[in-house]
Phi, psi and omega in degrees: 000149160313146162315132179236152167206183184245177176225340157225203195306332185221019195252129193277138177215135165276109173303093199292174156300336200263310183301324184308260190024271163310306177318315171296304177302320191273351173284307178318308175325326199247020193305155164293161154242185135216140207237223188248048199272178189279140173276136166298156188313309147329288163308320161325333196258322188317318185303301190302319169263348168223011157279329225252319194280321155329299196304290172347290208281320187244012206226270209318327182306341173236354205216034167222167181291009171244020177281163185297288155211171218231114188268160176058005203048029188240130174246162181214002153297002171217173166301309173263353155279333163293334180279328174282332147084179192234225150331318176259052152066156202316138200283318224223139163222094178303148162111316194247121159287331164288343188258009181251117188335315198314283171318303171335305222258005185268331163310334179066024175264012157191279182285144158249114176224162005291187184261327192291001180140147175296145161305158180285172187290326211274340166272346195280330179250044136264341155280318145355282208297300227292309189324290178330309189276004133112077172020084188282117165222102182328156170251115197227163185284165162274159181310147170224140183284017157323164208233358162233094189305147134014075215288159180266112193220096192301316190289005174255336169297323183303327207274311171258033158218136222299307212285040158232357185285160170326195181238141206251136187252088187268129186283144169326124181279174170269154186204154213251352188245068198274030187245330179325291198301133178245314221240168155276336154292347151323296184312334176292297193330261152044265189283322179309298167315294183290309173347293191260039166078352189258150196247141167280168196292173161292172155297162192263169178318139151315307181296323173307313168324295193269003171273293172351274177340295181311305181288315184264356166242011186216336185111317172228187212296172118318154168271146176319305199302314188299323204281328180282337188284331190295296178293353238228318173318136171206155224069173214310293219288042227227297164322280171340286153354300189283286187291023100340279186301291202289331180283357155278353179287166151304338163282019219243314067058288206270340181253348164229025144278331164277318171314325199260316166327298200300333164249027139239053191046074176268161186201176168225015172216135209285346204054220190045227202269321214214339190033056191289159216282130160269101221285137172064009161311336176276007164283335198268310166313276181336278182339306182285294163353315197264330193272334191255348178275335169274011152072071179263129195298140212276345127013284207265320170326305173299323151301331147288344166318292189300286228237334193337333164309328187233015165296111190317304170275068210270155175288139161274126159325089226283315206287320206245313169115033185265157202278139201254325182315318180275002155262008164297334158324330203279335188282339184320327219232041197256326207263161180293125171264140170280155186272303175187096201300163168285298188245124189312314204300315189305287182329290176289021201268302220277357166248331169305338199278320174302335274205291166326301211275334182283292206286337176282291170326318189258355138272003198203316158116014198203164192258085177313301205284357147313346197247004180296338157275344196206173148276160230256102195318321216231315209263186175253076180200131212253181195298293202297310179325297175313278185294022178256318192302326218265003172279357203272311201254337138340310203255045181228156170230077198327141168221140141263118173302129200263084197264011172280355211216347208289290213272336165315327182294285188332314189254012144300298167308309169249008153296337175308296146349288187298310219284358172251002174281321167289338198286334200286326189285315169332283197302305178297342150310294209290311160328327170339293193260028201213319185241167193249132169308170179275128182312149178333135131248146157293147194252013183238134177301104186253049166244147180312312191297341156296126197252314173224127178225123178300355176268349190229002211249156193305126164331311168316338192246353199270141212196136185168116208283086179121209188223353174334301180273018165075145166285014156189149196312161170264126190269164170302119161087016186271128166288159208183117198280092178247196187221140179227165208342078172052042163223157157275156193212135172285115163233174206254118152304127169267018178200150170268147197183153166291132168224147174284158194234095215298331182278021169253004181273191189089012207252128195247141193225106184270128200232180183294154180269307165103184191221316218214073180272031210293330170342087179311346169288312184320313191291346183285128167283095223254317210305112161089011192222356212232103171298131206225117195283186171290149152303154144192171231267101199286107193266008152194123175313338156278110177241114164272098154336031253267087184223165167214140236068220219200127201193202182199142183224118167245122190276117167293112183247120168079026193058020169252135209238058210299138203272095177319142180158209204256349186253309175251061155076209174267078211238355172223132178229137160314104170270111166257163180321135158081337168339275199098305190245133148239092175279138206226117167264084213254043206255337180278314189263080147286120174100016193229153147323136161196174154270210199147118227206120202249140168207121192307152131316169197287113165097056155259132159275180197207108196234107178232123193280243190267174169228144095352082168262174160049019206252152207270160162336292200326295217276315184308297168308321183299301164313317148331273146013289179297321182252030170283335187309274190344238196006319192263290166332319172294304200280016169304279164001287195316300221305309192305313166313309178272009152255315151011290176283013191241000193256171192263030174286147196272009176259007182261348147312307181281000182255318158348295185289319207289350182263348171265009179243313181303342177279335167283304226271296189296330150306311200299309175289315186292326176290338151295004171298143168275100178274326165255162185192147157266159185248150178217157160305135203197155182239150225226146154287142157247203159327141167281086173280148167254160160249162198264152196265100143319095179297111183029066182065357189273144172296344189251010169263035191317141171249244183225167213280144195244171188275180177258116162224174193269187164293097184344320197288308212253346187213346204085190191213019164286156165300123177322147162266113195238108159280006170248191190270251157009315182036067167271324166287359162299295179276007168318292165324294191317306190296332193259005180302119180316334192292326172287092183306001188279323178281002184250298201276339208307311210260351179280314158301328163284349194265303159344303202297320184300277221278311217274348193067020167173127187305153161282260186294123199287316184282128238223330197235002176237097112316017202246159149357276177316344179249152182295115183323155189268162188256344154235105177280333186287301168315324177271326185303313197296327191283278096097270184269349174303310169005277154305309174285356165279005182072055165021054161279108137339297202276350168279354148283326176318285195303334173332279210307347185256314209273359156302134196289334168294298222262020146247023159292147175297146191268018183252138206220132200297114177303323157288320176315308160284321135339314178271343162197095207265033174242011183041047177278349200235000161054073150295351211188145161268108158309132183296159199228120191261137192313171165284165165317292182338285189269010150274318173272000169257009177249005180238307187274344181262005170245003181254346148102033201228013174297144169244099169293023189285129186271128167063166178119198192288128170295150135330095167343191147243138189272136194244141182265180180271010183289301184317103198199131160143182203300131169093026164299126155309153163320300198254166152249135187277181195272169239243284160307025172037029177037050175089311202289146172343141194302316183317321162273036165228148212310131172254116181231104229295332162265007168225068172283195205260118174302342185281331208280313155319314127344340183219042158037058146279114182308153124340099137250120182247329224218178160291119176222095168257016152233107187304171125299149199220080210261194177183065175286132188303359184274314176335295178284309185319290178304352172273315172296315196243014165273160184296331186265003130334305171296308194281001178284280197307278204332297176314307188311308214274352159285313158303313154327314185275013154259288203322299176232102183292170161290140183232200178267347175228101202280332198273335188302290190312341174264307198303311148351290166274320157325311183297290180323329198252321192262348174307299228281314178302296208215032164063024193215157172256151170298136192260188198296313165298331158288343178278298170316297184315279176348275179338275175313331178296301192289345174281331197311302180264007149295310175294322208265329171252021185013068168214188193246160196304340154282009174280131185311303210294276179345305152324303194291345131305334160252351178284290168319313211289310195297339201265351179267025184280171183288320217270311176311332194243004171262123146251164201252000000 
C-alpha cells in the first residue's frame, strides 16, 4: 500500500516525495546540539553520582584549585575550566568524547592519565557517556582555593529548602469565578489563573472525556459499546459513575501497576553479562497488581515494601490466604546483578547504592545515593545519612520465599512447638521419678576457634528461611518422637545442634520455568528449608564445620551468594551422610563478612553442631571429644529409659499412651502442612549490622562504623530503638510517619503527574535542589494533607482528581493563555498527552479484537527480532503478538527488551524513573508503519470490521458504517463528514488500483493501517 502519515490529528495524506524531503530537512532541523542548554535532572544526578566522585578521586589532586601544585595549567574542577583547557588546549568537546583531551588521555592514547594506572574500562566509559551527553555540571560558583572551604551545614540547607519543611495546612484561596471550581483543588488551580489573568479552558467533549478516563485509569481505549453506555449515563454523578466503574475494574490495577513497575526497575532478567533470569519476578508484579486493584492504603504498601517480611499481621490473600505482605520485598532485589563480580566488596556497595537510589526516589523524592561519596552537593543529606540506610540493608537477606505456604506453615510450626513442649514435659514428669537424669553436660563451646555454636546460641540469632529446623536449636538429652518399623520410639538428642525435622519433608517449591538458570545454587531446593547462621566477621579462612547427616552448606560472603568454581573458591559444599567435618577454604575473603546457610537433602535429615574458623587438629579433636562425653551420657540415658519400658512399673503404661497420642497429635498436624508453594523473591532478617561510612565511596576504604537511622534532616542521627535485627520495620515507621514531609507529597505528585501529564513538581524523583520547584506548592500540601485523612487511598485521590474541572478541561487551548504562559505552567488547558507504549499495544489488541485478558502468571517470552541477538539470548522467541495479553505481562529482560516499547520510551530498567521521556522520533511512524505486528493487528481489526457490518445489498451503507465503526473503535468517535469523504475515496482509490472489490480485508486493512498512524490514535485529547 502507499506510505501514509498525517499532518493533523485524524485526516490521513499520502506521502509524496516532496513530503519525504521536507521531512527529512525539518528532521534534521530538530536534530539536539550540544551547547549550553540546561542538563536535565537525570544528567545531573549521573554527574553527581558517577562522574564528579571520578574527578574527585583520581583527578584533583594535581588538576584542582586545592592542588599542591597545579599541573599542565589545567583545572578540572569546574565545567569551565575543562572547556577552557590548560597547555593543550581546551580538556572537553561536550558531545565528542573522541575530540575531547579528557578522553584521549584517560584511554592512555597519547597523554596517560591519571599516571599511577588506567582507570578501568567501566569508569572510561562513564566518562565517555558523561562527554556524549554533552558534560552535564550543575550550576554552582567554581571552587576557589580559600583555605575555608564551604562548610557542610545540614540544618540551615533544611531550613531554605522547601520540601523537607512540614506539610502545610493552606486556606482555601479566594477566586473570583466562584461557579467554576467543582473540587477545593480548582480553587488553587484557579486563583492562579485569575492572578495572571487567564481563564481556564472549557471543558472538554464528552467523548474525549470518557476515551481519557478510559486511558488514564485502565490502559485502554473504549469500545463503541463502552462509549454509548458512558454517554448514555445521566445526571450531576454521571462522571462519577464512569470513574467509579473504571477504578473497579481489573484493568485498573494493571495500568497503574505498571506505572509504579517504572520506579523500582522492574525487570525479569539480571543484565550485565549472561542477563541470567531474575527468578521468579513476575510474582513481585502480580503482588502490585492485586494492591492497587484492592486499594491498599498506600502505608501499608510501604510497609511491605520495606519490612513485609516482618509484619506480626501481614495482608493475605482473601482467595488463596497467601502472604500477600512479603512479596512487596521482592522490589528491594529488582535491580541488575553482576553474574560473578571480582571484588565482591565493590559489587555490593554498588548494589546497595542502586537499592538506596530506588527506595529513596520512590518514597521519598530525593536522591539519597548522591551522598555516597560525599555529603550531598546540593540537599541536606549527609554522607553518615547514606551508610545509616545502607546498614538496613547489611543486616537483611534474599530468599526466595514460599509465599503461598508462609503463614499457613508459620502457624502449624508453632502449634508444632506448644505440642512438643508439652508432650517433653509430660513424659519427663513422669520420668522423673523413674529414670536417674543425664548427667550435667556442658552447653558452651570454650575453644576461641569456634565462631558459631549452636549449643549456646541467643534466641536473637537463631534464623532461618522456613520452619524446618524447628524454633529453636535442640539440646543434648531433649527427648525427641521417631518412628521405627512404623510404632513410635522414644530417643534421647545425643547432641546439641540446629536439627532439622522429618515432619517437614516433603515440601515442593514451585518457581517460574525462567530462560537462564544456570546457576548449582538455583538448582538446590533451598527455598523454606534453609537453616541461616548469625553473620560474622571472617579471620580465617579455614573453616570447618562440625554436622551430621547428608545436606548442602553455602558460605555466603558479603551477602553474596557465590558461584562456586575457579574464581571464588569453595564457596557450596556437599555434606555427606558420615561427614562430621565439612571443610570450606575461604582463604580470599579473609577480612569480609560472611554466613552460612545449611539445606537439608530432600527428606534427609541434618544436624549442625559449630563452625570453625583456623581451628588446629588439636582444637578439632577436642570438639570430638567433647561431643562424644555428650553422647555417651545420652545413649546411657537412652539404654536406661528402654529397659524401664520393659519393666513391669505402673507409669510405663502411661508414658506409652502419652508417646502414642504425641505421634498421633504430630501426624494429625503434619498432614495439615501446605507442602507445595509457589516461590517469589523475597527479602528475610539477618544479623543486626551498622555499616562502615565508605571513604568517598570506595569500597576498599571502611571509615567508621555508622549507626542505622532514618534521615538526619527529618529524625535527627540518633540510632533507631530497634526491635527486630535489621530494623527495617522501624524505618518503615519513619517513612510513614506524618510528621516526614516527603512521603505524602511524593505519592500525590505522582498520582497529579499520572492524570495531569506533569507533576505539580515536574521532577517526580527530585524534590531537592537539583529538581524543579512545584508549581503550586499550596495545592500540593492541600492534596496532601487530604491524603492523609483519606486513610492514604490511591484510589481516593485518583477520583478527587478526575472528577475536577482541572483534569477535564479541554485540550483546545486560548491563543492567550499561551502566549502568556506558553510552558502551560499555571494550567489553562489539558495538554495533549501522547499514549505509552504499553498502551498503544494494548489499544491495537483491544481493537482489533486479538486482547487475551488473562491476569497474572509467567511472563510472555519476548519476540526476538534477528536484530536481538548477543550472549544470554533467549533459546526461544516468544510469538510476535505476545499470544494477546496485555503489555504488562510480557517478558522484560534488560538485555533484550522490546524494540516496540523502547521507541515509545518505556524507560530501561536500571534506575527509579517516574517521569517517562516523551520523545517525537522518526523510529516512531517507521514502527507504526512498517512492524509486523502492527500490520497483523489492522489486518485483524480490518477483518473484524467486515464481520461487525458485514457486506449487504446496499454497498455505500455498508462502507460508510463500518468506517464510522472503525473511528467509534480508534478515537471514540464517529467519522465527521469529511473523514467519510477521505475514508471512502482512500478505499476506491486502492480498489481501482489493486483491482479489487470494495470489501476486500486487504483494502481495509489499508485504512485500518492509514488510522492507526494518525496523531489522534496514539494521542489523547
Amino acid at each position: 500500500m502507499d506510505v501514509v502519515t498525517v499532518n493533523r490529528f485524524c485526516t490521513p495524506l499520502l506521502l509524496t516525495p516532496t513530503l519525504c524531503a521536507s521531512f527529512v530537512f525539518c528532521l534534521a532541523s530538530a536534530l539536539p546540539c550540544h551547547g549550553d542548554e540546561a542538563a536535565n535532572p537525570e544528567q545531573l544526578e549521573f554527574f553527581e553520582k558517577q562522574v564528579r566522585p571520578l574527578l574527585a578521586e583520581h583527578c584533583y589532586e594535581c588538576h584542582s584549585v586545592r592542588a599542591d601544585k597545579l599541573q599542565a595549567g589545567l583545572l578540572m574542577d569546574s565545567r569551565a575550566s575543562l572547556l577552557e583547557g590548560g597547555d593543550s588546549g581546551e580538556a572537553m568537546v561536550p558531545g565528542d568524547p573522541d575530540a575531547s583531551l579528557i578522553i584521549e588521555a584517560v584511554r592512555y592514547e597519547s597523554y596517560e592519565m591519571p599516571p599511577n594506572g588506567k582507570l578501568s574500562d567501566q569508569d572510561i566509559q562513564t566518562l565517555e557517556k558523561w562527554v556524549q551527553m554533552g558534560a552535564p555540571w550543575p550550576q554552582e560558583d567554581a571552587p576557589t582555593a580559600e583555605p575555608n572551604a564551604p562548610v557542610f551545614d545540614l540544618q540551615a540547607r533544611k531550613a531554605e529548602q522547601w520540601a523537607w519543611q512540614p506539610i502545610a495546612h493552606p486556606p482555601l484561596p479566594n477566586v473570583h469565578d466562584t461557579d467554576w471550581p467543582r473540587d477545593d483543588l480548582d480553587r488553587f488551580i484557579l486563583a492562579k489563573l485569575e492572578a495572571a489573568e487567564l481563564s481556564p479552558a472549557a471543558d472538554a467533549d464528552r467523548r474525549a472525556l470518557v476515551r481519557r478516563l478510559y486511558f488514564d485509569l485502565t490502559g485502554l481505549p473504549p469500545t463503541p459499546e463502552q462509549v454509548r453506555q458512558a454517554l448514555a449515563m445521566e445526571g450531576p454523578q454521571a462522571t462519577a459513575e464512569l470513574v467509579d466503574q473504571l477504578l473497579d475494574s481489573p484493568a485498573f490495577g494493571e495500568r497503574w501497576g505498571r506505572h509504579w513497575l517504572d520506579l523500582v526497575r522492574y525487570a525479569e532478567s539480571r543484565g550485565h553479562e549472561f542477563d541470567n533470569d531474575a527468578e521468579n519476578a513476575y510474582q513481585y508484579r502480580d503482588y502490585v497488581i492485586r494492591a492497587f486493584n484492592a486499594d491498599v492504603p498506600y502505608d501499608q504498601l510501604v510497609r511491605e515494601h520495606l519490612a513485609g517480611d516482618l509484619l506480626s499481621n501481614p495482608r493475605l490473600n482473601p482467595e488463596t490466604g497467601a502472604n500477600e505482605s512479603v512479596l512487596g520485598t521482592g522490589f528491594w532485589f529488582l535491580g541488575e546483578w553482576v553474574h560473578s563480580p571480582v571484588d565482591i566488596r565493590k559489587d555490593e556497595a554498588d548494589r546497595f547504592d542502586n537499592m538506596i537510589d530506588v527506595m529513596s526516589k520512590t518514597f521519598l523524592g530525593v536522591t539519597v545515593a548522591c551522598a555516597r561519596c560525599h555529603d550531598h552537593k546540593f540537599d541536606p543529606i549527609s554522607t553518615a545519612d547514606y551508610y545509616s540506610l545502607s546498614g538496613f540493608l547489611q543486616s537483611s537477606d534474599y530468599r526466595q520465599v514460599r509465599f503461598e505456604s508462609l503463614e499457613h506453615n508459620r502457624r502449624i510450626a508453632q502449634q508444632l512447638d506448644v505440642l512438643d513442649t508439652d508432650f517433653r514435659r509430660q513424659i519427663n514428669a513422669v520420668l522423673a521419678d523413674a529414670v536417674p537424669p543425664m548427667a550435667d553436660q556442658p552447653s558452651k563451646h570454650s575453644d576461641a576457634a569456634v565462631s558459631i555454636d549452636y549449643a549456646n546460641l541467643s534466641a536473637g540469632d537463631w534464623m532461618q528461611d522456613g520452619y524446618s529446623f524447628g524454633m529453636r536449636a535442640r539440646h543434648a538429652g531433649q527427648l525427641v518422637v521417631a518412628e521405627q518399623d512404623g510404632q513410635p520410639q522414644l530417643h534421647i538428642a545425643p547432641r546439641h545442634a540446629a536439627a532439622s525435622d522429618p515432619f517437614w519433608n516433603g515440601l515442593q517449591s514451585i518457581g517460574g520455568k525462567g530462560v537462564h538458570n544456570r546457576g548449582r545454587l538455583e538448582k538446590l531446593p533451598r527455598s523454606g528449608r534453609t537453616l541461616r547462621t548469625p553473620t560474622i566477621d571472617l579471620t580465617d579462612g579455614d573453616v570447618a564445620i562440625r554436622v551430621h547427616g547428608s545436606g548442602h552448606v553455602v558460605a555466603c560472603v558479603d551477602s553474596h551468594r557465590l558461584i562456586a568454581g575457579p574464581l571464588h573458591g569453595q564457596t557450596i559444599a556437599e555434606i555427606k551422610p558420615g561427614n562430621g567435618w565439612v571443610r570450606m577454604n575461604l582463604k580470599r575473603y579473609v577480612g569480609h563478612r560472611v554466613h552460612f546457610e545449611f539445606t537439608p537433602k530432600q527428606d534427609a535429615t541434618l544436624e549442625v553442631c559449630c563452625v570453625t574458623q583456623g581451628a588446629t587438629p588439636k582444637q578439632l579433636k577436642n570438639i570430638e571429644r567433647r561431643e562424644a562425653t555428650i553422647a555417651a551420657a545420652a545413649e546411657a540415658r537412652q539404654a536406661a529409659i528402654e529397659q524401664w519400658l520393659q519393666s513391669d512399673d505402673a507409669a510405663v503404661a502411661e508414658v506409652r499412651q502419652l508417646l502414642a497420642l504425641w505421634d498421633s497429635q504430630r501426624r494429625e498436624l503434619s498432614a495439615q502442612v501446605r507442602r507445595k508453594s509457589q516461590i517469589a523473591m523475597g527479602m528475610m532478617d539477618g544479623s543486626g549490622e551498622d555499616d562502615h561510612v565508605l571513604i568517598r565511596g570506595n569500597a576498599g576504604k571502611p571509615g567508621k562504623l555508622e549507626p542505622r537511622h532514618f534521615l538526619t534532616a527529618i529524625t535527627g542521627d540518633a540510632p533507631l530503638p530497634l526491635q527486630t535485627r535489621s530494623g527495617r520495620l522501624e524505618l518503615a515507621a519513619q517513612i510513614n510517619d506524618p510528621a516526614n514531609p516527603l512521603t505524602a507529597r511524593v505519592i500525590v505528585n505522582r498520582i497529579w503527574h499520572h492524570l495531569m501529564g506533569r507533576g505539580i513538581v515536574p521532577t517526580t524523583d527530585d524534590f531537592g535542589v537539583l529538581g524543579q520547584r512545584p508549581t503550586h506548592p499550596e495545592l500540593l500540601d492541600h492534596l496532601a494533607q487530604r491524603f492523609l485523612a483519606d486513610g492514604r487511598s490511591i484510589k481516593r485521590m485518583i477520583r478527587t482528581i478526575a472528577l475536577s474541572r482541572s483534569y477535564q478541561m479541554s485540550s483546545h487551548s486560548d491563543p492567550a493563555a499561551v502566549q502568556a504562559d506558553p510552558k502551560n505552567l499555571l494550567w489553562h488547558h489539558r495538554p495533549p498527552a501522547r499514549l505509552q507504549g504499553e498502551a498503544i499495544r494494548d489499544a491495537l489488541l483491544t481493537i482489533s479484537g486479538q486482547l487475551d485478558q488473562t491476569m497474572y502468571g509467567e511472563p510472555v517470552p519476548i519476540h526476538l527480532t534477528s536484530f536481538m541477538d548477543g550472549r544470554g539470548r533467549p533459546g526461544h522467541s516468544g510469538p510476535l503478538d505476545g499470544q494477546g495479553r496485555r503489555s504488562i505481562y510480557i517478558s522484560v529482560r534488560r538485555n533484550f527488551l522490546s524494540p516496540f516499547m523502547l521507541t515509545f520510551d518505556t524507560p530501561v530498567p536500571f534506575s527509579t524513573m517516574g517521569r517517562r521521556n516523551v520523545s517525537n522520533v522518526p523510529a516512531q511512524a517507521l514502527i507504526l508503519m512498517n512492524d509486523p505486528f502492527v500490520v497483523a493487528q489492522t489486518q485483524a481489526w480490518a477483518e473484524r470490521a467486515l464481520s461487525v457490518v458485514p457486506p449487504s445489498d446496499d454497498q455505500n451503507a455498508d462502507i460508510g458504517q463500518r468506517i464510522d465503526w472503525m473511528y467509534q473503535s480508534a478515537f471514540a468517535r464517529p467519522a465527521d463528514e469529511q473523514e467519510q469523504q477521505i475514508a471512502t475515496a482512500f478505499l476506491q482509490q486502492q480498489a481501482t488500483a489493486r483491482e479489487l472489490g470494495i470489501n476486500d480485508a486487504a483494502l481495509w486493512a489499508d485504512l485500518a493501517h492509514a488510522l492507526v498512524n494518525t496523531k489522534e490514535f496514539i494521542f489523547l485529547r
